[in-house]
OpenMM code with the backbone's topology and positions (N, CA, C; nanometers):
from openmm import Vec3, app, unit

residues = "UNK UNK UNK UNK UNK UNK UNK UNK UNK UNK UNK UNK UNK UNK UNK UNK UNK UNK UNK UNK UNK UNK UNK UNK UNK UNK UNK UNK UNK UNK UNK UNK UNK UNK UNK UNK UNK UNK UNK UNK UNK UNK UNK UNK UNK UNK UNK UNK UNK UNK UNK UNK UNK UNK UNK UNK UNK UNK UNK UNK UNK UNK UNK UNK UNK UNK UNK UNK UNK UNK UNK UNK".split()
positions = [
    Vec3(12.8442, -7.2684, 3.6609),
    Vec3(12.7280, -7.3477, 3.6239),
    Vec3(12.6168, -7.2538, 3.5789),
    Vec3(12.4863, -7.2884, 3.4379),
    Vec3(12.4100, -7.1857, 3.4185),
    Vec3(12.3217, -7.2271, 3.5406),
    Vec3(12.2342, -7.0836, 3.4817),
    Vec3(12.1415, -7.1194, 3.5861),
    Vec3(11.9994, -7.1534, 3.4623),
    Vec3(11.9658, -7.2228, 3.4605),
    Vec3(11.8277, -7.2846, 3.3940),
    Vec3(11.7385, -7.3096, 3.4715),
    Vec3(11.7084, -7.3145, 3.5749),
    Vec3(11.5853, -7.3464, 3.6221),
    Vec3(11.4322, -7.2825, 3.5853),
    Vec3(11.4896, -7.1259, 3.5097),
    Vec3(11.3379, -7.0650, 3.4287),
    Vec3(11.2905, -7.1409, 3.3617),
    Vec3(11.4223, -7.1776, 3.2339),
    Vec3(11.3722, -7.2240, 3.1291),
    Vec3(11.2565, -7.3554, 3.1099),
    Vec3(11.3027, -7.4206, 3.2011),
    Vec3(11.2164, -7.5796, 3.1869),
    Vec3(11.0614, -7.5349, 3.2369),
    Vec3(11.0399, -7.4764, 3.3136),
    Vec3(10.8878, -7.4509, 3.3252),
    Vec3(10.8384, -7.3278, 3.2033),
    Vec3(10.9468, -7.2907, 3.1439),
    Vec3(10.9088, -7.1860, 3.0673),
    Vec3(10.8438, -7.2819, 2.9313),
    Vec3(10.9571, -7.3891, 2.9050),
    Vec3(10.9292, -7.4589, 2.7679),
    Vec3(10.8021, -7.5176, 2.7691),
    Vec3(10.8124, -7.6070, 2.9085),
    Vec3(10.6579, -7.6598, 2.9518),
    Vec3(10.5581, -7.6326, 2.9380),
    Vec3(10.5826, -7.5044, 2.9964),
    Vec3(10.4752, -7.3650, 2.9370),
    Vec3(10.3929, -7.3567, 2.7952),
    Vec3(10.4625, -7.3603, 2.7375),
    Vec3(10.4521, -7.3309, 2.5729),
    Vec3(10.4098, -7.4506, 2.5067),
    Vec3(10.4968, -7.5461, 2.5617),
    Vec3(10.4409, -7.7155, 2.4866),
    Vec3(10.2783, -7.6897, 2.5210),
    Vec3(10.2667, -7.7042, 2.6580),
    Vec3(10.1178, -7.7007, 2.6613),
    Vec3(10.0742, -7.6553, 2.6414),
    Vec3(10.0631, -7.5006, 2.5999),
    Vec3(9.9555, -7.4125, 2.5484),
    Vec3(9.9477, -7.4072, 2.4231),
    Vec3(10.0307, -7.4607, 2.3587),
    Vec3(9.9848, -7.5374, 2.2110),
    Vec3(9.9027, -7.6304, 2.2275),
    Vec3(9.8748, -7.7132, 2.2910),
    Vec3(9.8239, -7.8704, 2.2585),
    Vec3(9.6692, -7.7935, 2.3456),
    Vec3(9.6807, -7.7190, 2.4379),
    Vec3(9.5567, -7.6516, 2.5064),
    Vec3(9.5181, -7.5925, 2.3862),
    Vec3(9.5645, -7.5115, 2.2967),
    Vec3(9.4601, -7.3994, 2.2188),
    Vec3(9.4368, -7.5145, 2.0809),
    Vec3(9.5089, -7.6227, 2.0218),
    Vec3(9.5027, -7.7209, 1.9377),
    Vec3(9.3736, -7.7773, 2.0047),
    Vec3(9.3643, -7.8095, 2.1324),
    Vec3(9.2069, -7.9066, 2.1794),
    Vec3(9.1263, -7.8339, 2.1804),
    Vec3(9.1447, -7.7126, 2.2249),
    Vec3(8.9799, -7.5950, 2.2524),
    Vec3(8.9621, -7.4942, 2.2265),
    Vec3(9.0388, -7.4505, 2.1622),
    Vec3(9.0313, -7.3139, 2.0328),
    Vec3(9.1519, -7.2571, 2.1149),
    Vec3(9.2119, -7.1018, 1.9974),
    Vec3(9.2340, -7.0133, 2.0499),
    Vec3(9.2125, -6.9543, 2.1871),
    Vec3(9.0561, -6.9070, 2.1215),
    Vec3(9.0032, -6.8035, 2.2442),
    Vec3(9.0229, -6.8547, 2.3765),
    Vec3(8.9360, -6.9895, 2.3899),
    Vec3(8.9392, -7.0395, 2.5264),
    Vec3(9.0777, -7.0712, 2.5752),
    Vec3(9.1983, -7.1171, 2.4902),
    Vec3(9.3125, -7.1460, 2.5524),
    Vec3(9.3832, -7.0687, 2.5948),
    Vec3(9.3565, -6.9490, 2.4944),
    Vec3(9.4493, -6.8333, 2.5695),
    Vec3(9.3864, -6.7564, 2.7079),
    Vec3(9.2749, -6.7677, 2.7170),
    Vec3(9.2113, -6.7261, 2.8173),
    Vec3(9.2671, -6.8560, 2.9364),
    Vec3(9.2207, -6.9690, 2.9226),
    Vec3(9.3263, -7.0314, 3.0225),
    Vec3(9.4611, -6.9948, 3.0789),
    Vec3(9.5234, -6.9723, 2.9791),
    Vec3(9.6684, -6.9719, 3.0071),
    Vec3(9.6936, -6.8650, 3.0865),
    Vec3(9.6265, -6.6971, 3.0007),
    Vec3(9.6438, -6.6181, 3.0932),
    Vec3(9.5971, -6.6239, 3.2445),
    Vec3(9.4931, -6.7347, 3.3170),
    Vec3(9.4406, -6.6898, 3.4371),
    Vec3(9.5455, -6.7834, 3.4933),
    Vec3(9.5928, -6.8896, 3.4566),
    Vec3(9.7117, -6.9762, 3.5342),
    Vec3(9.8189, -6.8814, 3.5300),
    Vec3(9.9011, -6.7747, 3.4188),
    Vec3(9.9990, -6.6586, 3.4394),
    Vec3(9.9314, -6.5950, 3.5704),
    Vec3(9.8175, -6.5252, 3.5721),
    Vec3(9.7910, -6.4785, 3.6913),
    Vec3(9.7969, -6.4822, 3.8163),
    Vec3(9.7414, -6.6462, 3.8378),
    Vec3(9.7451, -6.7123, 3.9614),
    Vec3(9.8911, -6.7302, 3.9955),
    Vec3(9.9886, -6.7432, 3.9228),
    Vec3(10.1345, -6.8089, 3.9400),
    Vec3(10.1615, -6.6393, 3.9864),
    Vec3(10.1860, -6.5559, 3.9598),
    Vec3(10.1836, -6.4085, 3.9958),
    Vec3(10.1263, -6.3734, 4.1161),
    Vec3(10.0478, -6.3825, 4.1293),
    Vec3(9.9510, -6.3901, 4.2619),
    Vec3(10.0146, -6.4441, 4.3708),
    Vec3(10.0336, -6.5622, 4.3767),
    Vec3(10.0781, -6.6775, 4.4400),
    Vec3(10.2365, -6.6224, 4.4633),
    Vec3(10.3252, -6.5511, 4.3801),
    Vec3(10.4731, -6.4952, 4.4118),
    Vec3(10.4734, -6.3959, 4.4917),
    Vec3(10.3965, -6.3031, 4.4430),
    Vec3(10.3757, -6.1623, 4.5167),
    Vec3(10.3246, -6.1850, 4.6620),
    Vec3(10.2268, -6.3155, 4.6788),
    Vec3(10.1996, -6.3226, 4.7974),
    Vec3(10.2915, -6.3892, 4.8785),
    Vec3(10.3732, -6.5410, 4.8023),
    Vec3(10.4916, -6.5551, 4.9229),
    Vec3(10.5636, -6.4665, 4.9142),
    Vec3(10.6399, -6.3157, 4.8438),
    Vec3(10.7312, -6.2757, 4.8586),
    Vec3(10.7053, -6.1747, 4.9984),
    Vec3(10.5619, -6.1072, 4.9941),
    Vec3(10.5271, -6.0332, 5.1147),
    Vec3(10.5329, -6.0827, 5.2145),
    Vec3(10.5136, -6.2581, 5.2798),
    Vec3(10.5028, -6.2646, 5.4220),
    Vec3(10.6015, -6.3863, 5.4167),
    Vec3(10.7258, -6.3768, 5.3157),
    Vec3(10.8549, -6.4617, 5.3045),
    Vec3(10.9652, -6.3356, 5.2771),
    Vec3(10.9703, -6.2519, 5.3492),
    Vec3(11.0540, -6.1663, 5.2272),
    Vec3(11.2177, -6.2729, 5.2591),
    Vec3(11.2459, -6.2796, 5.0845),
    Vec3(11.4093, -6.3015, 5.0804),
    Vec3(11.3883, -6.4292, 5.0587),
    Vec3(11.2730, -6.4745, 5.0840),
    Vec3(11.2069, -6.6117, 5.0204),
    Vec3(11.1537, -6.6207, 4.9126),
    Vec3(11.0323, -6.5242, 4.8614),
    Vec3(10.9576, -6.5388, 4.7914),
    Vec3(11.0376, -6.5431, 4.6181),
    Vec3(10.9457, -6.5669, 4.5199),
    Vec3(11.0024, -6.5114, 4.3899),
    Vec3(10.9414, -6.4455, 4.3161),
    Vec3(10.7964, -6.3797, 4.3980),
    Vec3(10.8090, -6.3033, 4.3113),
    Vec3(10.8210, -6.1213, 4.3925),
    Vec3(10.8051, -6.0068, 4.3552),
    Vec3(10.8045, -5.9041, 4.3918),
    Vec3(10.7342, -5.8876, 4.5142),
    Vec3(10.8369, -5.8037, 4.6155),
    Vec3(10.8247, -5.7568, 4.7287),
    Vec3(10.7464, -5.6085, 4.7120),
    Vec3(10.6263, -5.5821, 4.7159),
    Vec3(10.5399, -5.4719, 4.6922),
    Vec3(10.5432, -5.4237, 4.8082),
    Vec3(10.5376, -5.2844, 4.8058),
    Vec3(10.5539, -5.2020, 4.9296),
    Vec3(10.4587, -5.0736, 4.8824),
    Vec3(10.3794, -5.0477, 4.9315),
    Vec3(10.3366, -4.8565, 4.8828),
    Vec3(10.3506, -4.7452, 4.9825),
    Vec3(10.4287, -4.6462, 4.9329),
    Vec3(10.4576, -4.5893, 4.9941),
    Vec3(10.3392, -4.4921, 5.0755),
    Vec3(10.3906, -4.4170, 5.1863),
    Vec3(10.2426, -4.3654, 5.2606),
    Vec3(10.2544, -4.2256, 5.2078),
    Vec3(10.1435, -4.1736, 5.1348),
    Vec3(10.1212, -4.0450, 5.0733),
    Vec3(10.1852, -3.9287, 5.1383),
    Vec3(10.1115, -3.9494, 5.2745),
    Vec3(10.1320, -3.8144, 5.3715),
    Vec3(10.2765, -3.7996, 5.3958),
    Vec3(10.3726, -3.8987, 5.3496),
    Vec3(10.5032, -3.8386, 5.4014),
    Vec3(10.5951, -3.8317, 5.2798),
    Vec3(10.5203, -3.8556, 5.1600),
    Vec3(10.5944, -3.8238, 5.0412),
    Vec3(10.6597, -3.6300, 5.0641),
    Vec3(10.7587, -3.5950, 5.0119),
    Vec3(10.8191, -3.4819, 4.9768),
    Vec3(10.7960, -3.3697, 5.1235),
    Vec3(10.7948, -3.4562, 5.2122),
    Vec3(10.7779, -3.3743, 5.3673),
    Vec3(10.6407, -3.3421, 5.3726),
    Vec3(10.5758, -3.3752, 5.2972),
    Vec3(10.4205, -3.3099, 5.3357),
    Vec3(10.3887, -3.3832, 5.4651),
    Vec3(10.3204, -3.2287, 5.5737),
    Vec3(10.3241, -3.3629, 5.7217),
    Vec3(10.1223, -3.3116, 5.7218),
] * unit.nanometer
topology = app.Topology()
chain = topology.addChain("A")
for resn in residues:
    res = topology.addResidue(resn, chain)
    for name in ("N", "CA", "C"):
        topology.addAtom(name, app.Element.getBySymbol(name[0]), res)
C-alpha cells in the first residue's frame, strides 16, 4: 500500500496559498504562509522532544561542548 498521507495536506497546502496570495497580494500571502510553515515546525520539533518515537518532526539533541573530542 503507498503511503500518501504527505501528499493531501501538501496539495491543500498549495490550493490555499493560491487563493490566499489571489485575495491579499503576494507579499502578505507569502508572509502568511511562511509563519503557518513555521508554527507547523515548531509544533513537530516540540512533540518530537517530549514524545520521542511519537513526534514528526525532528528529535534535536545538542551535543555538550566540554566532552566533544575528550576535552575534559
Amino acid at each position: 500500500m503507498l503511503n500518501i498521507g504527505g501528499y493531501i495536506p501538501a496539495g491543500l497546502i498549495s490550493v490555499a496559498t493560491r487563493f490566499l496570495v489571489d485575495a491579499i497580494g503576494l507579499a502578505r500571502g507569502a508572509s502568511i504562509f511562511a509563519s503557518i510553515l513555521v508554527a507547523a515546525g515548531a509544533t513537530g520539533i516540540k512533540c518530537s522532544s517530549c514524545c520521542p518515537g511519537r513526534g514528526w518532526g525532528l528529535n534535536i539533541s545538542v551535543p555538550n561542548p566540554t566532552s566533544s573530542f575528550g576535552v575534559s
